[in-house]
C-alpha positions, 0 to 999 in steps of 0.5 A: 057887666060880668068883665067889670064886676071880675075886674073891680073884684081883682083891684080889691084883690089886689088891694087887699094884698099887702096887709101892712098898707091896709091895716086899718081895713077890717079883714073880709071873707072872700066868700059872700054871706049867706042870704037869710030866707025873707020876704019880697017886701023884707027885701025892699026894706032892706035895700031901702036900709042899705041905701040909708046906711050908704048916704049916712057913710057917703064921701065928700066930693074931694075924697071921691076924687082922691080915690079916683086918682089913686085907683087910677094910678094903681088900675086905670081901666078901672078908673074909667068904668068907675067914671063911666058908672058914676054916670049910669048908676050913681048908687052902685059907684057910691057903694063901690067907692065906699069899699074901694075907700075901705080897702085903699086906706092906707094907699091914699093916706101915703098919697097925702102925706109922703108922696115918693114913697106912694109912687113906689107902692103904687107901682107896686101894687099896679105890678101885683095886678098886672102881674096876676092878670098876664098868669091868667092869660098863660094859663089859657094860652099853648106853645109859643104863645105861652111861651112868650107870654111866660117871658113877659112875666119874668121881665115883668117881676124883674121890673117889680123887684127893681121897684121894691128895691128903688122903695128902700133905697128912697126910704133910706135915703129919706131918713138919712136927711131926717137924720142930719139934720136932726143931729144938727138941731140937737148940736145948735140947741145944745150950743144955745142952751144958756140962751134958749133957756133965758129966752123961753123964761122971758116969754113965758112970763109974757105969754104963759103956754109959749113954747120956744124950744119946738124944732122945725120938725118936733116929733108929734106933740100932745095936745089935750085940750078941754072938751067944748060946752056941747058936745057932737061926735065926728062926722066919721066917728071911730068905732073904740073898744073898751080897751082902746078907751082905756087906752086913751084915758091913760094918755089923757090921765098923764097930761091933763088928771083933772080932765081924766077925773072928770070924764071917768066921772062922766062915763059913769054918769052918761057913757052915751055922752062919754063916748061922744066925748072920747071920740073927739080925742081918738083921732089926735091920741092915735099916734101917741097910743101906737108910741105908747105900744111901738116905743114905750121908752121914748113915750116915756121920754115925750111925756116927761117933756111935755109935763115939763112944759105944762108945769112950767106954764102953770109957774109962770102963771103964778108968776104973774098973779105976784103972790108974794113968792115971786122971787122964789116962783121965779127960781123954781120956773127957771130950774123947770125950764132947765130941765124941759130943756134936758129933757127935750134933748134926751127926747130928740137924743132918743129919736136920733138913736132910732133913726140910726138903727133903722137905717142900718136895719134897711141898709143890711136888709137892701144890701140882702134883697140885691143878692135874692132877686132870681129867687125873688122871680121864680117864687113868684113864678110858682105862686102865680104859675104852679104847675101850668109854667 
């Protein structure tokens, strides 16, 4: 019992290492609280309150098996004790998974959504691990035995650094195609741009909101709907400061000010019901927010383009009711439509930009790590040895 409880601290140890992949995971003293004096019944009641809490977070039976899998990937005995206790002791697994899920965050959301770059940081992670147990063994061993095992750990970080290296390049060589074919979409919308144009008015004005100027891969749009009748929070809701509200709410008040009034109005009325509201919106408004911070010209950018395309659904709207202005309504929809479309080059222009800094930035950053993997080594040799090496 005492190896597994070690070996599921050091795979927490080791997720917990690269602050970047577990940004989302809220940082944890490594020392435990300190228990607070109570009563034989106060405690029953509150391991009986623990386990409410538990079922309340619990995971559905799909995201269990996705965290199995990459803990498997990343610690595969571990995997198997988890199974084994998935059997004997359905509650402990359930709290353990509930805090693997934690502190894997970011892991298993890089499984999802780009799975080359996950089998690098996998590896990486599965390195770190390795890595740390076999110092342990050194430090418990003597002579030869040491020795030996001291030259398996500098093959082993030799082979880490390899697979850091094989990240970049694979990033680079990911962004590089984004790259293409993002100069080339630009370059044929800018050759069509008298026809896309007519074509976006035609459709427009048989069905109002149509947008024909999207690419094949358009960078995240926004998209702000109304509020349903009746409103539920998520399932998972997120836990929002005031400044993270205040933060949405701006986005909201760009694109939609009618909307912004009326839950600026609510929030004063029923923050309860606000909240509830504002929760629904978090989860979509999350990439714009972190734009907003990371990328302020190109939020800039993004923004006057989907305003654009909201105005222009508003005119063709009008368009079609014929209030007696339909030539000049027409006029003013055709020279909003021209403009969207500048205004979603310069947006694609900007990211084209970006994209090219970026991958300049990697190459100068890999072309430098190819010249510092001795130094590489013995760093981490240090940090896992010190003075026993």
């Amino acid at each position: 019992m005492k190896a597994n409880r070690l070996s599921f601290r050091v795979l927490l140890l080791t997720l917990s290492c690269t602050a970047v992949l577990f940004a989302d995971a809220p940082a944890k003293s490594d020392k435990p609280d300190k228990p607070a004096a109570q009563k034989p019944a106060d405690n029953k009641n509150a391991r009986n309150n623990k386990d409410d809490d538990d079922k309340d977070r619990d995971l559905s039976d799909e995201r269990i098996e996705l965290v199995l899998a990459v803990v498997n990937d990343v610690h595969p005995m571990m995997a198997q004790r988890l199974n084994v206790l998935r059997d004997s002791d359905p509650k402990q697994f359930r709290r353990n998974i509930l805090q693997i899920n934690s502190k894997m965050a970011g892991l298993i959301r890089l499984r999802q959504e780009d799975p080359d770059a996950y089998k690098s940081a996998a590896a990486d992670k599965r390195y770190q691990r390795e890595t740390w147990e076999l110092s342990r063994r050194i430090k418990s061993a003597d002579g030869d035995e040491a020795r030996r095992l001291t030259d398996d750990l500098r093959k082993m970080l030799h082979e880490q650094f390899q697979v850091k290296l094989d990240s970049r390049q694979s990033e680079i060589t990911n962004l590089q195609t984004r790259l293409d074919g993002l100069r080339k979409q630009i370059q044929q919308q800018q050759n069509q741009k008298d026809a896309l144009i007519g074509k976006r008015f035609d459709e427009l004005l048989a069905k109002p909101g149509a947008d024909i100027f999207a690419s094949p891969n358009p960078p995240e749009k926004i998209i702000i709907p109304d509020p349903p009748g009746k409103i539920d929070p998520p399932a998972d809701p997120p836990h929002l400061t005031d400044e993270q509200i205040d933060q949405i709410m701006d986005i909201i008040r760009l694109h939609r000010p009618t909307l912004a009034d009326e839950l600026a109005a609510l929030r004063q009325r029923d923050p309860k019901a606000f909240r509830a509201t504002i929760a629904t919106y978090a989860p979509r408004l999350r990439y714009l927010v972190l734009k907003r911070r990371v990328d302020p010209q190109g939020f800039d950018l993004q923004t006057r383009e989907q305003q654009l395309q909201t105005q222009a659904g508003d005119l063709a709207k009008q368009v079609n009711k014929d209030g007696g202005k339909t030539k000049d309504l027409k006029k003013s929809l055709r020279s909003v439509i021209e403009q969207q479309f500048d205004a979603r080059q310069q947006m694609l222009g900007h990211e084209l930009n970006r994209l090219e800094s970026r991958i300049t930035q990697l190459s100068k950053d890999l072309a430098d790590q190819r010249t510092r993997e001795d130094k590489f080594v013995d760093e981490r040799m240090q940090n896992l040895l010190g003075d026993s090496k």
